[in-house]
C-alpha positions as a Python dict, from the first residue, in 0.01 Angstrom:
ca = {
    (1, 'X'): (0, 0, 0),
    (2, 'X'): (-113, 58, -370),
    (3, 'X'): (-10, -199, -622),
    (4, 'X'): (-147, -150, -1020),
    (5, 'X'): (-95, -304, -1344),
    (6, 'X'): (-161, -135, -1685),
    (7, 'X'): (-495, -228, -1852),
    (8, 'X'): (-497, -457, -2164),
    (9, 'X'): (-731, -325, -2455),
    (10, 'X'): (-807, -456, -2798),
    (11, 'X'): (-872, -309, -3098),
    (12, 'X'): (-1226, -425, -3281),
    (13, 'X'): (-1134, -353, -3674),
    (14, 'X'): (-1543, -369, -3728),
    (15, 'X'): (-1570, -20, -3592),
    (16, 'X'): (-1389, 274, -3689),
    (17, 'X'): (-1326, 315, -3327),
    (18, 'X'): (-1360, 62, -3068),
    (19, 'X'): (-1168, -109, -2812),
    (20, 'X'): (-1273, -384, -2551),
    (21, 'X'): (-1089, -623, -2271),
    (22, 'X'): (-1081, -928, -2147),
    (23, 'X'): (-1271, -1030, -1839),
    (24, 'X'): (-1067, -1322, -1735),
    (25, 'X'): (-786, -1140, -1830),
    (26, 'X'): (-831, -907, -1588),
    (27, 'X'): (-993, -1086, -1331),
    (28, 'X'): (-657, -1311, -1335),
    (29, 'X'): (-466, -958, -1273),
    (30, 'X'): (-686, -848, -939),
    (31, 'X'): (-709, -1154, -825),
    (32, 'X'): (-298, -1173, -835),
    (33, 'X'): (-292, -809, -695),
    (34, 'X'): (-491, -920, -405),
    (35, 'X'): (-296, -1230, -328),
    (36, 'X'): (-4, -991, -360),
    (37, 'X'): (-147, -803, -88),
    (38, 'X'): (-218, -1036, 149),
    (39, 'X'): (65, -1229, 132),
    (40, 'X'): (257, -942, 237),
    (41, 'X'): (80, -811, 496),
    (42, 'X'): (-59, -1147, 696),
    (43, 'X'): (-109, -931, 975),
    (44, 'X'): (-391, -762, 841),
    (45, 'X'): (-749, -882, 931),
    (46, 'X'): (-987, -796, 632),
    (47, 'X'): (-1360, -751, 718),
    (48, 'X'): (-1485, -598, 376),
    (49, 'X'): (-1395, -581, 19),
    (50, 'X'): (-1500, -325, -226),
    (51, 'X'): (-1466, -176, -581),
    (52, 'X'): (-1535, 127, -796),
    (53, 'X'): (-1408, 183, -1130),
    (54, 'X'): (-1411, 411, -1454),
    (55, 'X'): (-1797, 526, -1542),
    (56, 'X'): (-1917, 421, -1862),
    (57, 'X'): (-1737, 97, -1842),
    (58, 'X'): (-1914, -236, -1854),
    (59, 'X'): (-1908, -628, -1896),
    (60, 'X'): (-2121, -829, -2076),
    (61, 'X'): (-2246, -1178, -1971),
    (62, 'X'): (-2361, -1482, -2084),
    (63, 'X'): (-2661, -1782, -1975),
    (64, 'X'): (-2400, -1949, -1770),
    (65, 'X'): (-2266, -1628, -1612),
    (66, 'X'): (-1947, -1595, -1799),
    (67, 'X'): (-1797, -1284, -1858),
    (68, 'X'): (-1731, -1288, -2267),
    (69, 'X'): (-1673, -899, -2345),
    (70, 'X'): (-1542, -573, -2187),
    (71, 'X'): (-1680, -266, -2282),
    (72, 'X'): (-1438, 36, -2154),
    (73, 'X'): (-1535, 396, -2126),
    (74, 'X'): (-1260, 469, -2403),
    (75, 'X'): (-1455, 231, -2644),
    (76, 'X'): (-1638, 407, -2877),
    (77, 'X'): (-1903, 131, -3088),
    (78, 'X'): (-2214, 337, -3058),
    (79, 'X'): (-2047, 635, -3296),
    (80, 'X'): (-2282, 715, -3542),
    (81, 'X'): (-2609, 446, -3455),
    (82, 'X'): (-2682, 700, -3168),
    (83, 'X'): (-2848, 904, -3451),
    (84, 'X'): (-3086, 647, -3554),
    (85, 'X'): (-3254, 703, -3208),
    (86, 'X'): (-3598, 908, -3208),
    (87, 'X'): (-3708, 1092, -2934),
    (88, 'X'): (-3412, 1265, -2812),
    (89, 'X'): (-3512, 1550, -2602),
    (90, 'X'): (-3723, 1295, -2406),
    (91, 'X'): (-3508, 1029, -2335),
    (92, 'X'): (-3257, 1353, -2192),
    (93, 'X'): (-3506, 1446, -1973),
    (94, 'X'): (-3626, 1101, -1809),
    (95, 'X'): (-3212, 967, -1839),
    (96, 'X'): (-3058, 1317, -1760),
    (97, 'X'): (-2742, 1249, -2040),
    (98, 'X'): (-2734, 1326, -2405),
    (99, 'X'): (-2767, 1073, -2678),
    (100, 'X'): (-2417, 981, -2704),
    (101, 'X'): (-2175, 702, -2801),
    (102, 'X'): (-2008, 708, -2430),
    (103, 'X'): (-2307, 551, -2297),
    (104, 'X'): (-2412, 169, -2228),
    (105, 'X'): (-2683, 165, -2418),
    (106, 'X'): (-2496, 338, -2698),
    (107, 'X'): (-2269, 51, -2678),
    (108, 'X'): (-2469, -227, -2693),
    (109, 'X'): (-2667, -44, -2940),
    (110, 'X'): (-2340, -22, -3189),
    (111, 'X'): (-2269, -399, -3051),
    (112, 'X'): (-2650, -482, -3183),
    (113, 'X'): (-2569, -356, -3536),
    (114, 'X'): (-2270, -475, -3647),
    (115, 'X'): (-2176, -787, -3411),
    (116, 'X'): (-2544, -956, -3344),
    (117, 'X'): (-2423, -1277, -3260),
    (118, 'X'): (-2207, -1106, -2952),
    (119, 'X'): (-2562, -917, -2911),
    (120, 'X'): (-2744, -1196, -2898),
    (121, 'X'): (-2515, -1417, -2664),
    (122, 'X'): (-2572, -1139, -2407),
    (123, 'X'): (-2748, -1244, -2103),
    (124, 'X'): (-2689, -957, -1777),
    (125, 'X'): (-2509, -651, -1861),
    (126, 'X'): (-2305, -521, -1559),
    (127, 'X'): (-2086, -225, -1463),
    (128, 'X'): (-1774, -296, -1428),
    (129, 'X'): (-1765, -255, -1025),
    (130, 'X'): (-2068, -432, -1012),
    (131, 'X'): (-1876, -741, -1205),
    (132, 'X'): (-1638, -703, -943),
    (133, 'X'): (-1862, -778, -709),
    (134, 'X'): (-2064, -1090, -889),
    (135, 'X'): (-1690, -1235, -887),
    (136, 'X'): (-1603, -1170, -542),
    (137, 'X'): (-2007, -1317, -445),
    (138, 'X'): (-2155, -1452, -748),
    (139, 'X'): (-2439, -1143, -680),
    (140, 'X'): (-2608, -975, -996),
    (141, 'X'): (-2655, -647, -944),
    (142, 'X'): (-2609, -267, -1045),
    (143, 'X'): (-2552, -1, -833),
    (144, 'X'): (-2778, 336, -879),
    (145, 'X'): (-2480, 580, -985),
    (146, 'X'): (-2376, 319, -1191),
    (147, 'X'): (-2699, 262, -1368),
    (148, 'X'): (-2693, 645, -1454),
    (149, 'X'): (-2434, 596, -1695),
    (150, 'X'): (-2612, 341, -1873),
    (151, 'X'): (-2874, 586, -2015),
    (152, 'X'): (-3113, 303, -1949),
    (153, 'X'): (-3216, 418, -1611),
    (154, 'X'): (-3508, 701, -1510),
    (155, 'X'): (-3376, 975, -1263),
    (156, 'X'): (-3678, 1020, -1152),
    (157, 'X'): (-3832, 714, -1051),
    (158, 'X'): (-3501, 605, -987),
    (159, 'X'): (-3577, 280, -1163),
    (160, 'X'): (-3453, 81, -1457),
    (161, 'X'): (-3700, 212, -1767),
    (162, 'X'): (-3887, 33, -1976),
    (163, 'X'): (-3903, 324, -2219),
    (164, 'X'): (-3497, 386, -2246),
    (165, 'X'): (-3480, 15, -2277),
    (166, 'X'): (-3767, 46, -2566),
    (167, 'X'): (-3593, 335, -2740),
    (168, 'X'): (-3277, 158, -2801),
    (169, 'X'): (-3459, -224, -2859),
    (170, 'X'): (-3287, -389, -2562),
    (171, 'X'): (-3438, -585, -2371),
    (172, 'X'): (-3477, -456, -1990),
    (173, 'X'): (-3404, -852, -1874),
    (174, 'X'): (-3062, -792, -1884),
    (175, 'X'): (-3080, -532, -1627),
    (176, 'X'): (-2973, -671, -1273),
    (177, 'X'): (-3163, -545, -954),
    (178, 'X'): (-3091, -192, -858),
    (179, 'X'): (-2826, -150, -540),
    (180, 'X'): (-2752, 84, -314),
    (181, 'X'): (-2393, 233, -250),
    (182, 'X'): (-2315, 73, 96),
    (183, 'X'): (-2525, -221, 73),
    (184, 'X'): (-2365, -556, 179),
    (185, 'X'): (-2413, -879, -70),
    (186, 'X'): (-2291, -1081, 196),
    (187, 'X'): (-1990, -1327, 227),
    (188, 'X'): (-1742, -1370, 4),
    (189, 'X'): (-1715, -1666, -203),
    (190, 'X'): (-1432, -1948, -52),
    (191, 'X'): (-1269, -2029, -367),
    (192, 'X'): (-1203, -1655, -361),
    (193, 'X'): (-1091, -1663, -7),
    (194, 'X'): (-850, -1913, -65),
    (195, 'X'): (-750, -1744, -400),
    (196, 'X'): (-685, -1400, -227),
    (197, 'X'): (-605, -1486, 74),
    (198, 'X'): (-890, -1279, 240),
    (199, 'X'): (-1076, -1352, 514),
    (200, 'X'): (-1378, -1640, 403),
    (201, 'X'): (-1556, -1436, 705),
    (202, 'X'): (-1491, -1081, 466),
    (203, 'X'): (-1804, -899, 362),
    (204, 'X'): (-1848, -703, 23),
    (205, 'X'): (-1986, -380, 26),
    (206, 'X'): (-2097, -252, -296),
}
């Protein structure tokens, strides 16, 4: 079965271009879907969870681990500060992507300029799958493909960088450990269990 819901995005009028969503908007909406699921097929035994989702699209969140902004792939903030950025040809070659407003760092970078007290309340910065999975767990963590689209992250060494992070001023503590596609965080949470209706014994695999 396949069940879906349209996406809710907002406009930001500080940007000629920028749109973001609600985390516990949509959280509520998966969380529902799931039940949804469950409920009408209470034969099914679930062993494992997982996500994906759009590239380029991320959630910010705070000290207390609350999700307080969605970035989408569609939103568009870093338009025009990407130019500010020196060093261009070098952070292609260590990031493997263009200095462009579709990536994270472009994001927060546009979020930085013109909205520093959202900036500043920022605490781990998360793909969206990877948010996923810190609700279904309460896990940080960012999964390699993921962290590609981020622009903060050296092909290479296949590492978070320190440079990247540099270029752009953000600080590299917001960066969650590094993940593997496959890799199990372990148990589900039970309040999610019961909320879903999935197995408390259910693993997620990132």
């Amino acid at each position: 079965d396949t069940l879906s819901f349209e996406n809710s995005y907002y406009r930001d009028e500080t940007y000629a271009d920028a749109l973001y969503f609600l985390p516990e908007e949509l959280k509520s909406k998966i969380i529902s879907l799931c039940r949804q699921l469950t409920e009408k097929h209470p034969e099914a035994n679930i062993c494992a969870v997982s996500a994906s989702a759009a590239r380029q699209s991320f959630v910010l969140l705070d000290k207390y681990g609350i999700a307080f902004l969605g970035l989408p792939n569609i939103d568009n903030r870093g338009r025009g500060y990407a130019d500010s950025i020196a060093g261009k040809a070098d952070i292609y070659k260590k990031s493997g992507k263009w200095v462009t407003e579709d990536t994270g760092a472009a994001k927060l970078l546009g979020l930085m300029q013109k909205r520093p007290a959202l900036y500043h309340k920022l605490d781990k910065f998360l793909s969206l799958s990877e948010w996923l999975a810190y609700i279904f767990t309460s896990e940080l963590c960012f999964e390699h493909s993921q962290a590609c689209e981020t622009q903060l992250y050296d092909l290479a060494a296949a590492s978070w960088s320190s440079e990247l992070c540099s270029a752009y001023g953000i600080n590299s503590d917001i960066l969650p450990p590094l993940v593997c596609a496959g890799d199990s965080l372990g148990n589900i949470m039970p309040d999610i269990a019961a909320e879903t209706g999935i197995n408390p014994d259910a693993v997620f695999l990132v």
